[in-house]
N, C-alpha and C positions, 0 to 999 in steps of 0.2 A: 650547405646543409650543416644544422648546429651538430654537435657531437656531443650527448651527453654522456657522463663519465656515472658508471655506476659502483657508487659510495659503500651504499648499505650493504651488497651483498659481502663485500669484504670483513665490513665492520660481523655483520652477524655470524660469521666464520671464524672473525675472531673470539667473540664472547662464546662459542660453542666451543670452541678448543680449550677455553681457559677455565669456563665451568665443569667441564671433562674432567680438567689439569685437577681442579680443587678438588672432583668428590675423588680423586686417585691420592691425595697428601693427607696423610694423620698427622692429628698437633698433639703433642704429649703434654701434657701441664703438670706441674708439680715438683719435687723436686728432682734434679735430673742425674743419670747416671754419672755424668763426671764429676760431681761433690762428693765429698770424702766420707770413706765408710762406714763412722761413726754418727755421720749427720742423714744417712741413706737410713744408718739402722733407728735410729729416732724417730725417724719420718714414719718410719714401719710401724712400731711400737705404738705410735699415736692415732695412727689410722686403721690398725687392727686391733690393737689392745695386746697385752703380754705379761706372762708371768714371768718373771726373773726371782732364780734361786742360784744360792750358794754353791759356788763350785769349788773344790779342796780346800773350803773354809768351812766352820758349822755355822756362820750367821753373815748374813751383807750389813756396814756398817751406814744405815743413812742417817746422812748431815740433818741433826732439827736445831741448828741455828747459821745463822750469816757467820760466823769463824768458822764453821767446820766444811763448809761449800767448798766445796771441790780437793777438800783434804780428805786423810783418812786418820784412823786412830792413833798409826803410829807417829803422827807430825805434832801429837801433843806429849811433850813431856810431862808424868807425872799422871797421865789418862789412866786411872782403873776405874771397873764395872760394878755396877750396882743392880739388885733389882726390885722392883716396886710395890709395891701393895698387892695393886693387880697380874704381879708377874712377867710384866715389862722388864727386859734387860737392857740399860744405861749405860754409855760409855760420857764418863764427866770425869770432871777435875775440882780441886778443892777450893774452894772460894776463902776455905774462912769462917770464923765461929758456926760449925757445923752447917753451912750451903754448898752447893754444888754447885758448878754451871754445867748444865746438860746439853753435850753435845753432837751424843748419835745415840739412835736407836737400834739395837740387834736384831735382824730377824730373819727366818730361814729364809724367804723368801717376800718377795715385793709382787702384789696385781697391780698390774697400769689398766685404768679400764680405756674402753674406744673412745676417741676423740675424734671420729673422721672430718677432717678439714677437703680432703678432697673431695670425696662421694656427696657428702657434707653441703657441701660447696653447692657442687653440681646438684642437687635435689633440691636445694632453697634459689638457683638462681637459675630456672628453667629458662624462665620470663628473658630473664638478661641475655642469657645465650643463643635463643631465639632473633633476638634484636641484633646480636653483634653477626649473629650469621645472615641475617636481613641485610644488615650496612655492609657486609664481608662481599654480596651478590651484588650490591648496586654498587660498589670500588669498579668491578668487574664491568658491570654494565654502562654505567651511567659518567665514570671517570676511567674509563680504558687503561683499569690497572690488570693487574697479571694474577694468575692461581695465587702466587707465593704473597706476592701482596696480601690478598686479600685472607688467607690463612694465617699470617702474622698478624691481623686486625684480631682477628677472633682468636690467636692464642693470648695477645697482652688483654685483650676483656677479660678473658677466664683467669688468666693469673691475678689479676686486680681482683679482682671477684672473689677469689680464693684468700687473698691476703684480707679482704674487708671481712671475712666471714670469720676469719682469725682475731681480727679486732673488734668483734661483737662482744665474742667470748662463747667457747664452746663446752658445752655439758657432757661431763659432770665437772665443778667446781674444784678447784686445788682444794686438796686437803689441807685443814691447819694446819700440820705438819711441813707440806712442802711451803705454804702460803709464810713461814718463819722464815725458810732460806731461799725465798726470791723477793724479788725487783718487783715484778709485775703481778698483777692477782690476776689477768688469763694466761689461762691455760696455755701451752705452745707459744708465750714470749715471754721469756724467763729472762735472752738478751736479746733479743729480734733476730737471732742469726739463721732459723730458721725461716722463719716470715720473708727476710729478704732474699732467699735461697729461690724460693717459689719462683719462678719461670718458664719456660714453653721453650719446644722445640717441634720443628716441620720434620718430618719424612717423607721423602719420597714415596708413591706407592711402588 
């Protein structure tokens, strides 16, 4: 008497436990708690928007040119204040037959408007993340991978997703002002370090 051995019902016990396993794991995408706290607070600032004012100074001094990035007033020797026609206060230095080079601007307070690259993200790339959780189900099914598996499929799509959506370029445009002291003319890659931050992480449920 043949003895046949039954395959399937094992197999489909397995892809039932694993799709269980998947809708029980949250993927976090974006950038992640253990990055450092000035890159957390960035993150913040660009995806909600933020007003930054003066604290036990009267005015924040920002850099509007490539010399004055990442310094401050006091690193230039000879820096005194000017102010403009339209009441603009100047922090520059002396050029020479009456020129300045202007190198920061005074002002109480600085608005960053929203830049959301996350939500952002996720609202233009519906389509895509429907697809990656399509191929995330058949890892599952059709190549007998595991929850975790196929949850790291769909967290590297939406990270890449996130970073292409940063190199579109996201609205509203740098202002000429900042567009003077960077590198890049989008928004949120000023040096890619945030860009490359962008990553995913599983939780357990």
């Amino acid at each position: 008497m043949a003895i046949i051995r039954d395959t399937l019902r094992p197999e489909l016990e397995r892809i039932k436990t694993e799709l269980k396993a998947l809708q029980a794991l949250k993927i976090h995408v974006g950038i992640q708690g253990d990055a450092d706290s000035y890159l957390l607070m960035i993150a913040g600032v660009h995806e909600y928007g933020a007003t930054i004012r003066a604290k036990n100074v009267k005015n924040l001094a920002i850099p509007i040119s490539r010399e004055a990035e990442g310094k401050s007033p006091r690193d230039f020797q000879g820096l005194f204040f000017i102010t403009s026609e339209e009441g603009h206060l100047f922090g520059v230095t002396d050029k020479g037959n009456g020129k300045f080079n202007f190198l920061f601007l005074l002002l109480p307070s600085v608005t960053i408007p929203e830049r959301s690259f996350i939500r952002g993200s996720f609202d233009h790339g519906k389509n895509e993340l429907a697809e990656a959780c399509k191929a995330a189900i058949n890892k599952i099914v059709l190549e007998g991978g595991t929850a975790r598996e196929a949850a790291a499929l769909i967290g590297e799509r939406a990270a890449a997703m996130t970073q292409a959506y940063i190199m579109k370029g996201i609205d509203p445009p740098k202002s000429s002002i900042t567009m003077e002291t960077t590198k890049s003319g989008k928004p949120l890659y000023s040096t890619g370090r945030l860009y490359q931050s962008i990553t995913y992480e599983i939780e357990e449920g």
